[in-house]
N, C-alpha and C positions, 0 to 999 in steps of 0.2 A: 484622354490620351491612352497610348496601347500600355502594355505592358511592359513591353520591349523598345529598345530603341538602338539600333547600334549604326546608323544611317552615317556616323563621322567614322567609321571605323574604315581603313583605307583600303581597297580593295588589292588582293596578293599583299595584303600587308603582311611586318616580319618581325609585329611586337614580338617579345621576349619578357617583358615586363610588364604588370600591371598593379597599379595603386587605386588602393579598394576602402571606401568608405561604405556603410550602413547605417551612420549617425544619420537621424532624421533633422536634426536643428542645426548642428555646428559642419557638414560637413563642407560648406564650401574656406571655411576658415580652416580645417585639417586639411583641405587639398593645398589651400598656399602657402603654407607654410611647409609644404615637400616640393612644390613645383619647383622652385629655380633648384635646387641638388638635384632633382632627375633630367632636367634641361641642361645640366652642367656634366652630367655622363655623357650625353650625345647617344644616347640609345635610342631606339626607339618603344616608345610606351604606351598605353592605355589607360582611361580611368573610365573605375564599373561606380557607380552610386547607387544605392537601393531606392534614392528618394524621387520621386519625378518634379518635386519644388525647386531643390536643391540642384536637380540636374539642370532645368533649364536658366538658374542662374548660376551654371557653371560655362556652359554654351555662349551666352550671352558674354560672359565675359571672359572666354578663350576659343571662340570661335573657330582656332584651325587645330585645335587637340583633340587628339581621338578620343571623346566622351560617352561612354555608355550609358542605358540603364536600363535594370531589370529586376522586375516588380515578383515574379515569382522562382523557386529554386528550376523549373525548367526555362525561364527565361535566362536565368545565370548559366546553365549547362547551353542555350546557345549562341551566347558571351562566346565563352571560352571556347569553343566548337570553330565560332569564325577568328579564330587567333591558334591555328596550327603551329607555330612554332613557339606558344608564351611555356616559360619557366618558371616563370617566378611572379608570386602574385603578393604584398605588399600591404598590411593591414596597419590601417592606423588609427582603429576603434576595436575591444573583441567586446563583442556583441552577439547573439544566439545566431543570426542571421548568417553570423560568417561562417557557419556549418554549411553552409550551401553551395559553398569553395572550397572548404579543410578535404571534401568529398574528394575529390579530385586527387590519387594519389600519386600522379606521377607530376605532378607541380609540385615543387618547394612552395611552404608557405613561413613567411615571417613575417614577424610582428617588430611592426617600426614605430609606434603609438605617436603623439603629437606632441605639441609644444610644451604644455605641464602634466602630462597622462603620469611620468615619472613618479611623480611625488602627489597627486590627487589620485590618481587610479586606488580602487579596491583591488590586489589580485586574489587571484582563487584558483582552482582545480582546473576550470575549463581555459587557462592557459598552456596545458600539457598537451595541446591541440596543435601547437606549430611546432613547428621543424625548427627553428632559429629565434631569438629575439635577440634584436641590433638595439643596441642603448646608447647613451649617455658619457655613460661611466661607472663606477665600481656600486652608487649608492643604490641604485634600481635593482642591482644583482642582487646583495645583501637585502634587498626589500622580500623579493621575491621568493628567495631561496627560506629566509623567515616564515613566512605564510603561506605558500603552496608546498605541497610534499611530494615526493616522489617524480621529481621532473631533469634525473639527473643523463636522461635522452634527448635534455634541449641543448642547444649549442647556444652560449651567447657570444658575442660579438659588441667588442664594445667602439661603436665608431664617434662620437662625441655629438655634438648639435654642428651639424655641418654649415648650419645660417650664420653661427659665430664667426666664421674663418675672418671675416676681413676686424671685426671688434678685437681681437687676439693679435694678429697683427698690427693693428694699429697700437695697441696695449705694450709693442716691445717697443717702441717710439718713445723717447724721451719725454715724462711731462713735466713742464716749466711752470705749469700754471696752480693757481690757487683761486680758482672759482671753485664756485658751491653747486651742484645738482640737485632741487630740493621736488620732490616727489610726495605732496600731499592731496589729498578728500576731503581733508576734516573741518566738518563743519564749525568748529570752534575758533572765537577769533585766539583765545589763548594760544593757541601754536603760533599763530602766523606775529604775534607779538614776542612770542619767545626767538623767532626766525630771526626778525627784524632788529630784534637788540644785539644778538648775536653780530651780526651783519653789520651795524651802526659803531658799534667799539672794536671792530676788528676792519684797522684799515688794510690788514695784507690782503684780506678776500677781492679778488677784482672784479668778479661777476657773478650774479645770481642767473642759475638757467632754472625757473619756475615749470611745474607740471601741477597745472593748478584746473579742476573742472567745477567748481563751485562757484557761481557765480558772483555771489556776493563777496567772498573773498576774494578773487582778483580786481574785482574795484576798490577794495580796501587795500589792499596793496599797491595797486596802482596810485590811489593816491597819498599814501603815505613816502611813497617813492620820490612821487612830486613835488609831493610837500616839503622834502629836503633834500629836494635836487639830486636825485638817482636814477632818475627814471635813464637812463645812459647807462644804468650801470647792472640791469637787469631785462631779461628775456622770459615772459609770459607764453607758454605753448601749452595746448588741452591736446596733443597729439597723440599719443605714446609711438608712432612713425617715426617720430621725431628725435627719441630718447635717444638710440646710438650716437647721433651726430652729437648733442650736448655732450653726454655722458665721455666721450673720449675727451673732451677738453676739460672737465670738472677733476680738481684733485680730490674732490670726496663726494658722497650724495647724502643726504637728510632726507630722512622715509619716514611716515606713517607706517601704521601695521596693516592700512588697508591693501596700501602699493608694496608692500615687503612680499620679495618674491628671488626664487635663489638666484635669477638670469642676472640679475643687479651684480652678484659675485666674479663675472665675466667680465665685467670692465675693473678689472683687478684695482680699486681703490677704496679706501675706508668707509664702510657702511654706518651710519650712524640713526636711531631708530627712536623715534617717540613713544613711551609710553607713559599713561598716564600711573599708575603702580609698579613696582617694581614685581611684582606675583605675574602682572601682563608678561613680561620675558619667555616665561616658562611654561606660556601656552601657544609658543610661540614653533609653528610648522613649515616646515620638517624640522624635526628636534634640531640637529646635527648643524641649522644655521644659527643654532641659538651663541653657539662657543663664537663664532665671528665677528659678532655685533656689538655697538660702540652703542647702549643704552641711555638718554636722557627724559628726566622731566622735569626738569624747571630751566632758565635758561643758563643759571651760573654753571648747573653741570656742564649744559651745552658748550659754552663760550671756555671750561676748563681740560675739554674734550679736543676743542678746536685748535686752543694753545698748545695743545699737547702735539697733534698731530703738525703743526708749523714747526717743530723744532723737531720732526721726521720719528717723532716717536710713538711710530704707530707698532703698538708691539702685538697685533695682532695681525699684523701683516702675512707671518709664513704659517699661521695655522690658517688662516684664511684662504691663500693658494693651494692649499692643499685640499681644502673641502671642495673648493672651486673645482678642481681636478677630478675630485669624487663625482661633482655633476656633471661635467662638462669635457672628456678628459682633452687637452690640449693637444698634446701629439696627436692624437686620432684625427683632429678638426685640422690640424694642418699639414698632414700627410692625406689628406682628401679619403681615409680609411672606408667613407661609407662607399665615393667613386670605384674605390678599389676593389672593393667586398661584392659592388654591384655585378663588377665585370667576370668577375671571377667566377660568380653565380651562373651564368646565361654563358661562358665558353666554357 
């Protein structure tokens, strides 16, 4: 394959924008998870990939988006050459690579990173390379502002995760219900025994929605469900596609440490979390989700936990929307703040 490829890019085209990956393994999962927010500006955009794997299975499955790529730093200068009018170029890895674009000084460049870059990224010094970094929320700031020094010429912009709008929205919706969203790996049958008893003496729970990928555990479940007549009253999914639609109907969730992850915080109800020691809590990342969580390990905790929250006494509730806030900020996400910032950018 050449080096270059810019054969989708449209001719007299009037991108203004372009979203730039360099990851050589993840980057067709960083491109979709931006795609519907830049299809919802109604701009017109580009995407440069460095990888020629990556690109052709981005081709292949967006066949009419203007998809580049460019294998060397002269092949990226004539990128951006046949895009006469781009502004604003769009990073959602920083990677040594993206020197080959920061060049460029009359593009704005910002760092928009990806689904969990927030709270897994390393940062460091060679973040003082962009122009802007659009976030989350306030916790990314304080991350950064911690560990790199002297970057007080970066503007941040806090627009929230713009894929949440309709999870938040559905979140101000009245919930009636008292199913369980249970999110476990664990290859132990002891969890899924501790679940079940929980579940068995507690007739208010009306439905188990399961996120179960081990397979010998969901036969075990399966048939112990059978076995006394449940199987009606519980939902088996290995999706995680899936989770939003559950998760709005669940008045709590039950995590493992494997699936503990802060997006759970967005469907604003009681997180409740297995570990097997009570020391597990406190290795538990990003710190800051530790104050929110409703820890058990055996089932009576569990089942004391549960009772507690059926009589609305979930008294971690407003410190909980608050961190949630810290990741996610909500006004942001529902005043379309990234749409707004976009447009604002490129007139």
């Amino acid at each position: 394959m050449a080096n270059i490829n810019t054969v989708r890019l449209i001719q007299s085209n009037q991108n203004k924008i372009m979203l730039y990956s360099a990851d050589t393994k993840l980057t067709v999962s960083h491109i979709d998870f931006w795609l519907d927010t830049l299809l919802n500006t109604q701009q017109e955009f580009s995407i440069l990939v460095r990888d020629e794997i990556n690109f052709q299975r981005l081709v292949e499955k967006y066949p009419k988006l203007q998809i580049c790529y460019a294998k060397n730093p002269v092949d990226v200068e004539s990128v951006v050459n046949a895009q006469s009018n781009l502004k604003v170029i769009l990073y959602t890895t920083n990677l040594p690579k993206n020197i080959h674009l920061i060049r460029f000084n009359n593009l704005k460049h910002i760092f928009i990173g990806t689904k969990n870059s927030e709270w897994l990224s390393q940062f460091n010094k060679s973040y003082r390379a962009y122009d802007e970094i659009w976030c989350g929320g306030e916790f990314v700031i304080n991350r950064i502002k911690e560990e790199v020094e002297n970057i007080g010429h970066i503007r941040f912009n806090i627009v929230g995760k713009p894929h949440l709008k309709e999870v938040l929205e559905q979140n101000d919706l009245e919930k009636i219900s008292n199913d369980l969203l249970i999110l476990i790996d664990s290859k132990s049958k002891d969890l899924l025994e501790k679940i079940y008893f929980t579940y068995h003496v507690n007739p208010n729970k009306k439905r188990l929605y399961l996120y179960l990928t081990n397979k010998n555990i969901k036969e075990d479940l399966s048939n112990i469900l059978k076995q006394n007549g449940l199987s009606d009253k519980a939902k088996i999914f290995d999706s995680k596609d899936l989770l939003d639609d559950f998760a709005v109907k669940a008045s709590c969730i039950i995590v493992d440490l494997k699936n503990l992850n802060p997006y759970l915080l967005s469907y604003n109800i009681p997180i409740i979390v297995y570990i097997e020691k009570e020391s597990d809590k406190y290795l538990i990342e990003p710190r800051l989700l530790q104050e929110v969580l409703y820890c058990f390990s055996n089932k009576n905790e569990l089942l004391e936990i549960l009772k507690n929250l059926d009589k609305d006494n979930d008294f971690l509730k407003e410190i909980r929307e608050n961190v949630s806030n810290q990741f996610f900020n909500k006004k942001a996400i529902l005043e379309d703040k990234f749409i707004v910032s976009i447009k604002k950018c490129i007139n």
